[in-house]
C-alpha positions, -999 to 999 in steps of 0.1 A, spaced: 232 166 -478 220 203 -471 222 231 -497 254 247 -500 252 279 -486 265 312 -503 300 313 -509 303 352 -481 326 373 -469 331 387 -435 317 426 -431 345 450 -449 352 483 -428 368 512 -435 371 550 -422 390 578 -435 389 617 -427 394 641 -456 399 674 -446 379 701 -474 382 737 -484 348 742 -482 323 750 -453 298 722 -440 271 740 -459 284 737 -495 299 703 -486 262 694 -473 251 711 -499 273 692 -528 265 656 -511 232 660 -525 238 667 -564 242 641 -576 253 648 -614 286 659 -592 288 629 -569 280 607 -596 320 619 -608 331 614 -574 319 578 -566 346 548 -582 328 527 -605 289 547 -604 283 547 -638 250 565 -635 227 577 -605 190 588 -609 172 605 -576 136 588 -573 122 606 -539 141 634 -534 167 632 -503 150 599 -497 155 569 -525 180 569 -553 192 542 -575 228 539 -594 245 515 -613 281 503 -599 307 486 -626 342 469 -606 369 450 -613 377 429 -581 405 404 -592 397 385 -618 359 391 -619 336 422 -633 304 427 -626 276 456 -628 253 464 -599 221 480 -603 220 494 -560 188 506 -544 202 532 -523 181 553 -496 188 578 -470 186 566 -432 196 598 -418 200 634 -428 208 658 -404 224 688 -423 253 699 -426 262 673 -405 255 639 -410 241 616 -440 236 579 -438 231 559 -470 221 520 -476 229 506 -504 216 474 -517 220 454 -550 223 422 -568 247 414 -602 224 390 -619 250 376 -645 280 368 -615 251 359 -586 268 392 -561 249 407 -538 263 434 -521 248 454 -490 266 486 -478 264 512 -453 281 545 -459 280 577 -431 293 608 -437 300 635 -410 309 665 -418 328 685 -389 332 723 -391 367 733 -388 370 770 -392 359 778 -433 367 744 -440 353 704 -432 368 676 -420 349 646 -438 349 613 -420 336 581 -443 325 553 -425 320 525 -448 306 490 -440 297 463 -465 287 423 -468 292 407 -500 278 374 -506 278 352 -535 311 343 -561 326 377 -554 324 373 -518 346 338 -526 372 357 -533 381 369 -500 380 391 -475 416 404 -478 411 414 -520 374 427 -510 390 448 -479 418 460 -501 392 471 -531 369 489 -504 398 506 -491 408 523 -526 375 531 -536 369 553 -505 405 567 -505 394 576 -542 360 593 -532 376 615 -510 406 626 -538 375 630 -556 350 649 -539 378 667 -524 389 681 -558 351 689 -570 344 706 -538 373 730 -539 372 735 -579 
């Protein structure tokens, strides 16, 4: 008999456009402070910038169905192209469950008028006991979490 392999779940997608009282700049701008997106992002608990604009890590605590865990991510910048477009990896492992979670997160920023129009495009593999649970419950978490980023940074943006 072969080793088991991990328990995985297929790749979550998810897009959603948040239109932003704010021009692309200070968006652009407000992407990069991250004291302020720390408040934005569901479940970062803290965020420290190690290179600046390049390499940042952060520390992610979720309840998917029945199971916690707390992810120390390695997250760093594949593209920047201001105010228009950032690209961020994300990669990190919950010792204590045995989750690893990989992510890819775009934002583009669109210019309409004085204000933005904020695409997310969020894709993510989770492997390991969470990823078990199913891609339907993971889906459904990823779903909320970016809905909530935008309420968030939405509201930060335009306070």
């Amino acid at each position: 008999m072969g080793a088991k392999a991990p328990a995985e779940c297929d790749e979550v997608r998810v897009t959603r456009e948040v239109p932003i009282v704010a021009s692309p700049a200070t968006l652009w701008e407000l992407l990069w402070d991250v004291r302020r997106i720390v408040e934005c992002v569901p479940g970062c608990i803290e965020a420290r910038e190690i290179e600046p604009q390049q390499r940042y890590t952060a520390r992610m605590s979720q309840k998917v169905g029945p199971i916690s865990l707390s992810v120390p991510l390695d997250v760093k910048v594949v593209e920047a192209t201001g105010p228009r477009r950032l690209a961020l990896e994300a990669r990190g492992r919950d010792p204590a469950i045995g989750a690893e979670i990989a992510m890819r997160v775009t934002l583009d920023i669109e210019a309409r008028g004085e204000e933005s129009l904020l695409r997310i495009d969020a894709e993510g593999r989770i492997l390991g006991k969470l990823g078990a649970l199913g891609h339907g419950v993971i889906q459904r978490k990823a779903e909320e979490a970016i809905e909530e980023f935008g309420v968030r940074l939405k509201q930060v943006a335009q306070a």
